[in-house]
SEVO-464786 format. One record per atom (N, C-alpha, C): residue in one letter; z, y, x. Coordinates in steps of 0.2 Angstrom, whole numbers, padded with zeros to 4 digits, always signed. Example, Ala and Ser with C-alpha at 12.3 -4.5 7.8 and 13.67 -1.06 7.14 Angstrom:
! residues 2
a+0039-0028+0066 a+0039-0022+0062 a+0039-0016+0066 s+0035-0011+0064 s+0036-0005+0068 s+0039+0000+0064 
! end
This chain:
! residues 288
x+0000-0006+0004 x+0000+0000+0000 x+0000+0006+0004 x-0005+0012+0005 x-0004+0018+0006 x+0002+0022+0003 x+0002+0026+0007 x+0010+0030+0004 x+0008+0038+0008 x+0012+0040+0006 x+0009+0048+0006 x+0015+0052+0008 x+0018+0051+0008 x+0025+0056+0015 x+0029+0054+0018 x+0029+0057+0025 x+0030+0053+0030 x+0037+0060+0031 x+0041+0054+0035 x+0046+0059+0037 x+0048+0057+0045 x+0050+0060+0049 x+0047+0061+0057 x+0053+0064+0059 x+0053+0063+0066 x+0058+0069+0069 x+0054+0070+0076 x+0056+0075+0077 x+0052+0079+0082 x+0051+0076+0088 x+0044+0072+0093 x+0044+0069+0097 x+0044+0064+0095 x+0046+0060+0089 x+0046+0054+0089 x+0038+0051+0084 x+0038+0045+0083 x+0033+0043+0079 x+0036+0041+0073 x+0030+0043+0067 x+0035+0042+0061 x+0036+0035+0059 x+0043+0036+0057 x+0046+0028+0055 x+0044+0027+0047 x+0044+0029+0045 x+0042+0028+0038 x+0036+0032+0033 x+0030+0029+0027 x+0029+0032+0026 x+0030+0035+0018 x+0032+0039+0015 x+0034+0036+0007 x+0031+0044+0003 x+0034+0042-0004 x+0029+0044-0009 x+0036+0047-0013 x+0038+0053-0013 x+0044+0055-0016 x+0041+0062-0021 x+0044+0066-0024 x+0043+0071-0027 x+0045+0068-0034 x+0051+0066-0038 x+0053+0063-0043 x+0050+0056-0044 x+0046+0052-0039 x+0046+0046-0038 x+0051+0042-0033 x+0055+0038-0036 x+0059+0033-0032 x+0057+0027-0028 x+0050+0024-0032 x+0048+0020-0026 x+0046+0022-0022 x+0045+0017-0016 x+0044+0016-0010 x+0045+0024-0005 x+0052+0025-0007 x+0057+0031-0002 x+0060+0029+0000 x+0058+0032+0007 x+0065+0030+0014 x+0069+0034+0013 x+0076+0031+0010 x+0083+0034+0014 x+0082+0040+0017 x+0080+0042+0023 x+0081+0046+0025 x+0076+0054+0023 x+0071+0051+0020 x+0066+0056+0019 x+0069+0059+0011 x+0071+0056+0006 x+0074+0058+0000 x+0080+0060+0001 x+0085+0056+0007 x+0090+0060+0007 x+0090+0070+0010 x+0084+0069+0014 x+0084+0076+0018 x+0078+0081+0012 x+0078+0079+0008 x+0071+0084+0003 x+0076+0083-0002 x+0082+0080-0004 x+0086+0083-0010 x+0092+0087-0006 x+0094+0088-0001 x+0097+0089+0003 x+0095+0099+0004 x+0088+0098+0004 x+0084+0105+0005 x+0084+0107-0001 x+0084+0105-0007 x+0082+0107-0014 x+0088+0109-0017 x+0094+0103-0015 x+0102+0106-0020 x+0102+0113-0015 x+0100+0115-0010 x+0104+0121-0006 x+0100+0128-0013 x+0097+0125-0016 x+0093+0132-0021 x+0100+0132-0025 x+0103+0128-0027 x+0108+0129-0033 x+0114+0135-0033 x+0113+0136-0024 x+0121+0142-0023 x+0117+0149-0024 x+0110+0150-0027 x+0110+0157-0028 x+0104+0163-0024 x+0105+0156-0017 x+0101+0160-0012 x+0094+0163-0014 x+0091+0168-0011 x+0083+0167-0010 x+0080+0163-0006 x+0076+0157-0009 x+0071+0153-0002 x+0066+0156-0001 x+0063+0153+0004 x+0059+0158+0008 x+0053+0151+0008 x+0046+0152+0005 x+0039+0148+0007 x+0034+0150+0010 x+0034+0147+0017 x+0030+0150+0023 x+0022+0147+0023 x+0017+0148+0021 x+0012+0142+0021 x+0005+0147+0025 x+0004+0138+0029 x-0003+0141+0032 x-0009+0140+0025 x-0014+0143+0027 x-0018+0142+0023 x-0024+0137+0025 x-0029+0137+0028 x-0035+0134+0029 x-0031+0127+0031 x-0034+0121+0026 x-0031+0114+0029 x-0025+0112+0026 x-0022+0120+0023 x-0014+0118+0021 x-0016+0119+0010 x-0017+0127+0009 x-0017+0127+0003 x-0025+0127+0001 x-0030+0125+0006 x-0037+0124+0004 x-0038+0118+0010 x-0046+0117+0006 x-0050+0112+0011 x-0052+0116+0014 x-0053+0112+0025 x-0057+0118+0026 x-0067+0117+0026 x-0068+0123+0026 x-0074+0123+0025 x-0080+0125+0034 x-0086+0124+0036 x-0089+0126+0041 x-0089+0134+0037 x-0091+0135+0030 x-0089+0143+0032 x-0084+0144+0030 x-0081+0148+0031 x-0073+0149+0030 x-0071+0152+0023 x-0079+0156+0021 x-0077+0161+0014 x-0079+0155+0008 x-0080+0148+0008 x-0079+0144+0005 x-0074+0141+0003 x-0070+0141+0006 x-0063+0138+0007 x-0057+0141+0002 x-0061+0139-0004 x-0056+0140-0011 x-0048+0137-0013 x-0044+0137-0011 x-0037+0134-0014 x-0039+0126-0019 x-0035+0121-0015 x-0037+0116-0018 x-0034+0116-0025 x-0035+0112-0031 x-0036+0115-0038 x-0029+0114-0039 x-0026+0119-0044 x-0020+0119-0047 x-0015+0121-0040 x-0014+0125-0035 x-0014+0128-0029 x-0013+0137-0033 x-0017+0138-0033 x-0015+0147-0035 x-0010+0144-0043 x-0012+0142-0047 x-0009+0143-0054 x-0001+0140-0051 x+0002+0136-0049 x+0007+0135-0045 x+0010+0140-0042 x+0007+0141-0036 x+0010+0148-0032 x+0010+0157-0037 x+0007+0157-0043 x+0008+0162-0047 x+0012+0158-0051 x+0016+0152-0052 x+0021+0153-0056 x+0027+0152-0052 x+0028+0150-0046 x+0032+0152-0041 x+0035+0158-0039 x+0029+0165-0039 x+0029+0170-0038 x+0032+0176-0047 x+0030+0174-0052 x+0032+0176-0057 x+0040+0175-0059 x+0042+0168-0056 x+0050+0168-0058 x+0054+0172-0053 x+0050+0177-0048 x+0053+0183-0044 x+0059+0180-0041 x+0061+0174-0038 x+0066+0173-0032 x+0062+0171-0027 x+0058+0169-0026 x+0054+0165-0020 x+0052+0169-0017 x+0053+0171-0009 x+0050+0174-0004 x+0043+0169-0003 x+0037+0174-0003 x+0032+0169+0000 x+0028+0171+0004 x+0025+0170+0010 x+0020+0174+0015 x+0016+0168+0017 x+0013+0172+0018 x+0005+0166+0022 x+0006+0169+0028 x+0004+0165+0033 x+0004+0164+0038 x-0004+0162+0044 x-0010+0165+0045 x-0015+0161+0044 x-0019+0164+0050 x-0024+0161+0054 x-0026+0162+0059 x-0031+0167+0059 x-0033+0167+0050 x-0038+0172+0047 x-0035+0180+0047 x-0040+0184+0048 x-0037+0190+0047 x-0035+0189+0040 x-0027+0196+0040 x-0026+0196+0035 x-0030+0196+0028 x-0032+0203+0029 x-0038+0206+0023 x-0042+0199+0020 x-0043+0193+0021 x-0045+0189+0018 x-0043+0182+0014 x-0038+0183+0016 x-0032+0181+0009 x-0035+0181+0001 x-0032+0188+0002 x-0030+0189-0005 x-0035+0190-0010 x-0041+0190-0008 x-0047+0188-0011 x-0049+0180-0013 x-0046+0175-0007 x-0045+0168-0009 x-0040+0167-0013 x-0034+0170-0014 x-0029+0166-0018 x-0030+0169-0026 x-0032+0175-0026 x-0031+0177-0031 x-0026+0180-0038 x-0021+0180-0032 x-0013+0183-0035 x-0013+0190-0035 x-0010+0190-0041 x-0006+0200-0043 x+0000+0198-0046 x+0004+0203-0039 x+0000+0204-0036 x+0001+0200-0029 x-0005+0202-0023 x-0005+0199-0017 x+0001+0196-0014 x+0003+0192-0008 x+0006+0188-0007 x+0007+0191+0001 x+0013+0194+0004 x+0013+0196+0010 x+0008+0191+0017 x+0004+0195+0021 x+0000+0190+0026 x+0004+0194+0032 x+0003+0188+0037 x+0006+0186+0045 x-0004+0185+0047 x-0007+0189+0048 x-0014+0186+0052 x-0015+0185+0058 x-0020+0183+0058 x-0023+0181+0066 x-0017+0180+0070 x-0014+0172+0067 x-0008+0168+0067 x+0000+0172+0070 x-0002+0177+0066 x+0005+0181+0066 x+0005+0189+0070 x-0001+0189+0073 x-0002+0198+0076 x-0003+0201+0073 x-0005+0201+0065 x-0008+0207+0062 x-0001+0206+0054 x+0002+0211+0055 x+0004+0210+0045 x+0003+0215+0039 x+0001+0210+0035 x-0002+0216+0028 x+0002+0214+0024 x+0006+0219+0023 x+0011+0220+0018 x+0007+0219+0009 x+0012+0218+0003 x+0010+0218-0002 x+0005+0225-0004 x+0010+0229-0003 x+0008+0235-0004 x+0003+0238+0001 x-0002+0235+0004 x-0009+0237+0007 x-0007+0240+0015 x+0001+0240+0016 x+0001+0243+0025 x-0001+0237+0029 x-0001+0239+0033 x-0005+0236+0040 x+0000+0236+0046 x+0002+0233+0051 x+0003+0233+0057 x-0001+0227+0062 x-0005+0229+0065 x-0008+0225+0074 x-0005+0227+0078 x-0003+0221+0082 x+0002+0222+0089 x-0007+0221+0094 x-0004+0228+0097 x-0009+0229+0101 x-0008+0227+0110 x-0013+0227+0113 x-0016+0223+0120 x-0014+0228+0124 x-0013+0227+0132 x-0015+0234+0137 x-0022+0236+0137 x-0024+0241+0137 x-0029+0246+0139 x-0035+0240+0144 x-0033+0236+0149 x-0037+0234+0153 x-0041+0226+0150 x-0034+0225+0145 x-0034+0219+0143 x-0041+0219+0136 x-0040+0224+0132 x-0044+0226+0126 x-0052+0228+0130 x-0051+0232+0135 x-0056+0232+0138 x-0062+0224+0139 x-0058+0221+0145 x-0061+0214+0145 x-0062+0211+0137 x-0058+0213+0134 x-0061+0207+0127 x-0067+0210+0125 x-0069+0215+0124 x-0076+0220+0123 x-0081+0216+0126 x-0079+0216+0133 x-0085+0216+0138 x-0086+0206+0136 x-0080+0204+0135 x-0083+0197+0130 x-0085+0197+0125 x-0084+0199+0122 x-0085+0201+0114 x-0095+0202+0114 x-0097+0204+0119 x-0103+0207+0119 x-0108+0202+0123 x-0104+0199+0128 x-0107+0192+0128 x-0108+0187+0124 x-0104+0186+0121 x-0106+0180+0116 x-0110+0182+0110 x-0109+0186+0110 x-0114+0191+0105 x-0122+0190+0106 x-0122+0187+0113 x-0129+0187+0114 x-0130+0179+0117 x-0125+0177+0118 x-0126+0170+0120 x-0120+0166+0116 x-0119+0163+0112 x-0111+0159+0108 x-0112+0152+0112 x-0114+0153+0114 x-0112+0145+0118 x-0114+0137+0117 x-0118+0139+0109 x-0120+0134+0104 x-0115+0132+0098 x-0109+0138+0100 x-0105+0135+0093 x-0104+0143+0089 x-0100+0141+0087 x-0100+0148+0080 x-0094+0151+0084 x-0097+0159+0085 x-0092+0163+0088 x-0088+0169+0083 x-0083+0170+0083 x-0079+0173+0078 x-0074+0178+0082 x-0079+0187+0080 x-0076+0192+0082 x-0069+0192+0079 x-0063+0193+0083 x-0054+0195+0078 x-0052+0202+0082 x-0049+0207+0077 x-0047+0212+0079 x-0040+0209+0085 x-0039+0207+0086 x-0036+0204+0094 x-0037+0199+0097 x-0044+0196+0097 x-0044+0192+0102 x-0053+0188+0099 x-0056+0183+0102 x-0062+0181+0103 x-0060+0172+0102 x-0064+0170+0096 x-0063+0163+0093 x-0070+0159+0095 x-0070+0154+0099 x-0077+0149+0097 x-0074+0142+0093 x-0077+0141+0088 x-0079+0136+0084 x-0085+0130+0085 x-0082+0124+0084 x-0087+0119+0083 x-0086+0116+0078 x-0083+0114+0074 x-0081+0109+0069 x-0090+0110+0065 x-0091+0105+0061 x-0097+0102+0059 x-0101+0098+0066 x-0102+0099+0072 x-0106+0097+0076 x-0105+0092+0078 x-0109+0089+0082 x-0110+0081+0084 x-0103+0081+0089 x-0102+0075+0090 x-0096+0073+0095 x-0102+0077+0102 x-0105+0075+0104 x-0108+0077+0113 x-0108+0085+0111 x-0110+0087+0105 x-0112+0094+0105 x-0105+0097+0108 x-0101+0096+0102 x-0094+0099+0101 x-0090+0100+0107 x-0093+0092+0114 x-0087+0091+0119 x-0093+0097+0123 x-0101+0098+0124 x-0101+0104+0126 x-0100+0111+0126 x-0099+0112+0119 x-0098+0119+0117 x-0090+0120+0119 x-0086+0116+0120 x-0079+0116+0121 x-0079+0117+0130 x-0085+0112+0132 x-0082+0112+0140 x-0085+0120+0142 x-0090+0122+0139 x-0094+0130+0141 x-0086+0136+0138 x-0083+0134+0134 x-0080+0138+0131 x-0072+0139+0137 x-0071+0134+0138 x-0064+0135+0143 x-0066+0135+0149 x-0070+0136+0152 x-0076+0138+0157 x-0076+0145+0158 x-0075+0147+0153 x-0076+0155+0151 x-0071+0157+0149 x-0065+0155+0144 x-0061+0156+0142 x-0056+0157+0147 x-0055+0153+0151 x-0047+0150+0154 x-0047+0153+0159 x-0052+0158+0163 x-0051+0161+0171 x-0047+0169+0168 x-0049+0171+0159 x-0047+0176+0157 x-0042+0177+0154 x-0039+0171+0153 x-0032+0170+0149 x-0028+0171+0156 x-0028+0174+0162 x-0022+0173+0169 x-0022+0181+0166 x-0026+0185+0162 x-0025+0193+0163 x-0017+0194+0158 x-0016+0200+0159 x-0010+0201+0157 x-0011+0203+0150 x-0004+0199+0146 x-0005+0201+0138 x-0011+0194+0135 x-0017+0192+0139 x-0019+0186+0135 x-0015+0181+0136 x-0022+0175+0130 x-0017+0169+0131 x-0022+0164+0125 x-0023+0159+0127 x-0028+0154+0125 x-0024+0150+0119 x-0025+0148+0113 x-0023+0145+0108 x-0027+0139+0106 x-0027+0133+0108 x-0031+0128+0105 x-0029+0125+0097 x-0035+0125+0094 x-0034+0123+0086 x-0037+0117+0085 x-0039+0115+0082 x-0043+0109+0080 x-0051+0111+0078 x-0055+0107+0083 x-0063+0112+0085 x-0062+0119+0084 x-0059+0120+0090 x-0060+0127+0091 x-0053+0131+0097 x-0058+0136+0100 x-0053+0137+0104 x-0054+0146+0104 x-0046+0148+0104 x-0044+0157+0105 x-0045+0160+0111 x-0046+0164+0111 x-0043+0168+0117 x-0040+0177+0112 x-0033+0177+0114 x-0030+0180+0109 x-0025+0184+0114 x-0023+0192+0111 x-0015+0194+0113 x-0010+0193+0106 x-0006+0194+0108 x-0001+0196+0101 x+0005+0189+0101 x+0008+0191+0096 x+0010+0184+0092 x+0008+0178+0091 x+0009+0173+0089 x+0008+0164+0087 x+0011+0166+0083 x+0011+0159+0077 x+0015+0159+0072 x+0023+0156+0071 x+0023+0156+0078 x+0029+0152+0080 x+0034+0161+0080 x+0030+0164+0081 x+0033+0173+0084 x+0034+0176+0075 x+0031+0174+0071 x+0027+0176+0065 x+0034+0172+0061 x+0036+0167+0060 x+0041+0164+0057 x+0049+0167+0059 x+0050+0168+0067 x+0053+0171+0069 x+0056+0178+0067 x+0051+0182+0066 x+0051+0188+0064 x+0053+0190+0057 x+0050+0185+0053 x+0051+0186+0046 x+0059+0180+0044 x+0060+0176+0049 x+0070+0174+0050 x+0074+0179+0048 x+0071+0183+0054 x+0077+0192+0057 x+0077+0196+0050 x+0073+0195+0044 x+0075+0197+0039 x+0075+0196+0034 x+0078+0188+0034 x+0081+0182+0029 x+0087+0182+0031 x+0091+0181+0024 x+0099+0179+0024 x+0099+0172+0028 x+0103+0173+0031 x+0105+0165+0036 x+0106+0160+0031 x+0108+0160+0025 x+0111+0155+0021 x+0103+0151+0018 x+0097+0157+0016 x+0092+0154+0013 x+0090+0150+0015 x+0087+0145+0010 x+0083+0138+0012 x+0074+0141+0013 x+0071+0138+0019 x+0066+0140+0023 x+0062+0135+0024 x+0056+0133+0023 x+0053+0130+0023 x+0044+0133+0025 x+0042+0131+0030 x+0036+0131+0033 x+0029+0126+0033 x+0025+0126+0028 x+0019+0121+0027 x+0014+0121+0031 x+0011+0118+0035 x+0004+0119+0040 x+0001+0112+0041 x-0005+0112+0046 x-0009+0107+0046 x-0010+0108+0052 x-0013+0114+0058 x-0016+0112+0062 x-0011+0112+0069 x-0015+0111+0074 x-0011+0113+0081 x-0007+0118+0083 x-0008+0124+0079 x-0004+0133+0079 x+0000+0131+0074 x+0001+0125+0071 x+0007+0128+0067 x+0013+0124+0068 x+0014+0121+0075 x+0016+0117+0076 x+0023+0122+0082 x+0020+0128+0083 x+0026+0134+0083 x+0030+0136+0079 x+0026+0136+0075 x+0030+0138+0067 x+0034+0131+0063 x+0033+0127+0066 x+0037+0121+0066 x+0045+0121+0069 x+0042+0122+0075 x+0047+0122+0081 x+0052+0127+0080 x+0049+0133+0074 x+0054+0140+0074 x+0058+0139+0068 x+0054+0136+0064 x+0060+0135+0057 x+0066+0131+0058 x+0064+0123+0065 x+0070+0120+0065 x+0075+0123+0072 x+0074+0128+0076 x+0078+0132+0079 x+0083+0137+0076 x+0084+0139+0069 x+0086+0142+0065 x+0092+0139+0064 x+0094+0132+0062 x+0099+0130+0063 x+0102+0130+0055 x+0098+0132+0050 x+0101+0133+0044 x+0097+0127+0039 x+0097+0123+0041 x+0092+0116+0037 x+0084+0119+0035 x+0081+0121+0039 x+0073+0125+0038 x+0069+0116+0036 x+0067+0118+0033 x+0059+0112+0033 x+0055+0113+0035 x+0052+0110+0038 x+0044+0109+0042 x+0041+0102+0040 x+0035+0104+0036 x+0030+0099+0032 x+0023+0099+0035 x+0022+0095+0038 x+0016+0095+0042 x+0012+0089+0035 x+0006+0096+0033 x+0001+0094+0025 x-0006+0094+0029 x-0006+0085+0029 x-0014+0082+0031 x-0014+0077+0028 x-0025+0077+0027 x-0024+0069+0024 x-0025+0063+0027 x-0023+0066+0035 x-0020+0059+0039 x-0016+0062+0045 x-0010+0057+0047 x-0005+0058+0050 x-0007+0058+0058 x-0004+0066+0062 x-0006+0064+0067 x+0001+0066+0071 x+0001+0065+0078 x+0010+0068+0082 x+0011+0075+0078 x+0019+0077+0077 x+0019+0083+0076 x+0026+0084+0077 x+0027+0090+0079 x+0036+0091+0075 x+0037+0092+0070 x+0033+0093+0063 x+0035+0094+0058 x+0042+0088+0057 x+0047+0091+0050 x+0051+0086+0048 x+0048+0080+0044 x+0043+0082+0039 x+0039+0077+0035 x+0030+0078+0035 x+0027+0072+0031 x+0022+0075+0031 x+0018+0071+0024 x+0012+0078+0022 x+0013+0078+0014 x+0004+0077+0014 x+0001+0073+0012 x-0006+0073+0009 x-0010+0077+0004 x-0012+0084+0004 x-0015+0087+0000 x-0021+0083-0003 x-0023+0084-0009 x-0017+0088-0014 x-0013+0086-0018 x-0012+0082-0020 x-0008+0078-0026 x+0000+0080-0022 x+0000+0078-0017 x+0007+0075-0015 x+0012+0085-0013 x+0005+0089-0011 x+0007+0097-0009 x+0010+0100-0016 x+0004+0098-0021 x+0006+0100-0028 x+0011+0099-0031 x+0013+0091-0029 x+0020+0090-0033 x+0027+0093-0027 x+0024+0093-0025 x+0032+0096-0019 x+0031+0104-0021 x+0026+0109-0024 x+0025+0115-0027 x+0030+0115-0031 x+0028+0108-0037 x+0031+0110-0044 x+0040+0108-0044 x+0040+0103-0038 x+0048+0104-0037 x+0052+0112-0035 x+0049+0113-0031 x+0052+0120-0028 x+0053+0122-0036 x+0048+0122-0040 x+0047+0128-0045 x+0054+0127-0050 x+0052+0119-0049 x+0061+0119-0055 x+0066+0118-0053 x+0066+0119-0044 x+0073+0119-0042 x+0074+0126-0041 x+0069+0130-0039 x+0070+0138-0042 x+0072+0141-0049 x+0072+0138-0053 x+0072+0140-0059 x+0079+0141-0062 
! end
């Protein structure tokens, strides 16, 4: 029998895989015990706090990116979450912010962390970019303008802090060469001051600013210590933001959402979408 949530501990392999969210078969002990655990903490009054990445987390992803619609029943959820006004919620997302809240389709908007945590766009339309040194933004330009005229063979992706190449759709040989021309060019530029190379899955950054691991941190500093915290992702960046919910030390969750299991530090891990969806509608009515 497949089973669909895995519960994990960080650095280890998961021992069990089970199917919980008001189902009692085939739950491990340990994973029910620690997801009622997380849930009774709603009952003292706190506000919890729902961190979620987007692309691979609350969408499928897509070769283009502006296809990548919220997998179904995903916004209608998250706008009943956001309606009963106790749930802190922000996305978290390697996407510029501005590109949200056009896919989710909430009013109103949903606080974003972009360009995995250096850019924030408040609900109310303000902005903050943590900016590069003068010499650093320079050299990204004088990249920016290459690739522009050469991408390498893979899909290159201008970001207000930093220079993305992409290959996902492409053959295995294509993909390992557009990667080996990419850290070729990449990785002599990552020694400069202020950058710093982010590996994702097909696809590699070269970026200043924050991670998402900086991004969940920052948005801790002002949460009550007592709130129940939980952080949703799929890819290799979110694996910082793994790492920083469970350093908090106040029972945070970390849900690594794929529909297949691979190493992580997440605490659990949840098969989108059926299994994302009903771990949604729990929060909703242990919020309530």
């Amino acid at each position: 029998m497949r089973r669909g949530l895995g519960l994990c501990a960080a650095g280890r392999r998961v021992r069990g895989i089970v199917n919980w969210l008001g189902k009692r078969d085939n739950v491990t002990p340990e994973a029910a015990a620690r997801l009622e655990e997380f849930f009774e903490r709603f009952a003292d009054g706190s506000r919890p706090l729902l961190l979620l990445d987007y692309d691979g987390t609350l969408a499928p992803f897509r070769v283009d990116r502006f296809q990548a619609r919220p997998w179904a029943g995903m916004r209608e959820l998250l706008g009943q979450i956001q309606r009963q006004g106790r749930t802190r919620m922000a996305v978290i997302t390697g996407r510029p912010a501005a590109e949200i809240a056009p896919m989710l389709g909430l009013n109103p908007p949903l606080e974003v962390w972009g360009l995995h945590g250096a850019e924030r766009l408040y609900p109310d339309g303000r902005r903050e970019l943590e900016q590069a040194p003068e010499a650093t933004q320079a050299k990204l330009e004088e990249l920016r303008e290459f690739l522009k005229r050469d991408s390498l063979g893979g899909l290159f992706e201008d970001k207000a802090n930093g220079v993305v190449m992409h290959w996902r759709g492409a053959s295995r040989q294509k993909a390992e060469q557009i990667e080996r021309r990419t850290r070729e060019l990449f990785e002599p530029l990552a020694r400069m001051e202020g950058l710093a190379l982010l590996d994702f899955e097909a696809g590699l950054e070269l970026r200043v600013g924050r991670n998402k691991g900086g991004a969940v941190e920052a948005i801790l500093a002002e949460t009550a210590k007592d709130a129940p915290v939980a952080y949703l992702g799929d890819d290799l960046t979110d694996e910082a933001a793994f790492r920083a919910v469970q350093r908090v030390g106040r029972g945070g969750l970390s849900v690594l959402v794929r529909r297949e299991w691979r190493h992580t530090a997440a605490d659990l891990w949840l098969r989108p979408p059926p299994e994302l969806k009903r771990f949604l509608e729990r929060w909703y009515f242990a919020s309530s």
